[in-house]
C-alpha positions as CSV (number, residue, x, y, z in Angstrom):
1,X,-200.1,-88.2,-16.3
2,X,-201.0,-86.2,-12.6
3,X,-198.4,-83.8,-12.8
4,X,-199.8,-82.2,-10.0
5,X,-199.8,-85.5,-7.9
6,X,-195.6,-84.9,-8.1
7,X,-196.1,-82.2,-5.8
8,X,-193.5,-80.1,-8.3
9,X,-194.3,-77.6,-10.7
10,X,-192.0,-78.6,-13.8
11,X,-191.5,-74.7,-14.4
12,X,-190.5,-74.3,-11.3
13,X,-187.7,-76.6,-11.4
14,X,-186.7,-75.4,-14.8
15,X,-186.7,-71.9,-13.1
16,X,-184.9,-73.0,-10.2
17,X,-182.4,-74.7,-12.1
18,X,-181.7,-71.7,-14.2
19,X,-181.9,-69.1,-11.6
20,X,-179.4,-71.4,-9.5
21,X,-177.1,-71.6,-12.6
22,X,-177.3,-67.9,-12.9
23,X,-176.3,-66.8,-9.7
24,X,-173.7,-69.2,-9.5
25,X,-172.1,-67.7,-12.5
26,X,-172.6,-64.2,-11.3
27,X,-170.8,-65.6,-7.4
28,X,-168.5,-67.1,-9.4
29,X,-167.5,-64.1,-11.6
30,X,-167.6,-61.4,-8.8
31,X,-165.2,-64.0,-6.3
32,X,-162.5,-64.3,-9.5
33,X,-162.6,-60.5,-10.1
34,X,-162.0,-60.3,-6.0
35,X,-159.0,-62.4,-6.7
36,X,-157.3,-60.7,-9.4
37,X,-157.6,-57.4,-7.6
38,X,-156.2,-58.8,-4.6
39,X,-153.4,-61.2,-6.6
40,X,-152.6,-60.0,-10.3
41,X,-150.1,-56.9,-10.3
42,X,-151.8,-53.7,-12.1
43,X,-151.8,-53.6,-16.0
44,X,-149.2,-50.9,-16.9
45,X,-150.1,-48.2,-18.9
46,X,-149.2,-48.3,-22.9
47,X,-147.0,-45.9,-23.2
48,X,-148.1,-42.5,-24.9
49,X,-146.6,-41.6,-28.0
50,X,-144.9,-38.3,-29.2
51,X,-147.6,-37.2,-31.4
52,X,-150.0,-37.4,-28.8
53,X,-148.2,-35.7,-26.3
54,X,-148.3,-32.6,-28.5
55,X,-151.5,-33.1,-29.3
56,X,-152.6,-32.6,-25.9
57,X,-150.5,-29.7,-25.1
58,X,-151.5,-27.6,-28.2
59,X,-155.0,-28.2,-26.4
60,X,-153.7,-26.3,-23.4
61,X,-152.2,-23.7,-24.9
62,X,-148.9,-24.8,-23.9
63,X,-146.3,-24.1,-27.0
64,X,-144.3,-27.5,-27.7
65,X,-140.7,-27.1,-27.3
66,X,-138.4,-26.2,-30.4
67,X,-141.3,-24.1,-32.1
């Protein structure tokens, strides 16, 4: 059992395969996120609620209507 008379290192393959199987997820993952930018409409915002608004405007000093 001549490994070496294969000419291949067995970890190298292993580290090929993986590396391969890697970047092709990363390609992959990057060229669908290209695609959904380009394609999918924008999420719309959830609307804010009432309680929050207030919230945020007794932070800036600004006095809520009715008060």
């Amino acid at each position: 059992m001549d490994t070496e008379a294969q000419g291949f290192n067995p970890g190298l393959i292993v580290l090929l395969v993986v590396g391969g199987l890697v970047s092709a997820f990363l390609v992959g993952n990057y060229a669908l996120y290209v695609y959904a930018q380009k394609n999918l409409p924008p999420r719309k915002k959830k609307p804010v609620s009432k309680k929050k608004l207030k919230k945020e405007k007794l932070k800036q000093g600004v006095a809520p209507p009715g008060e």
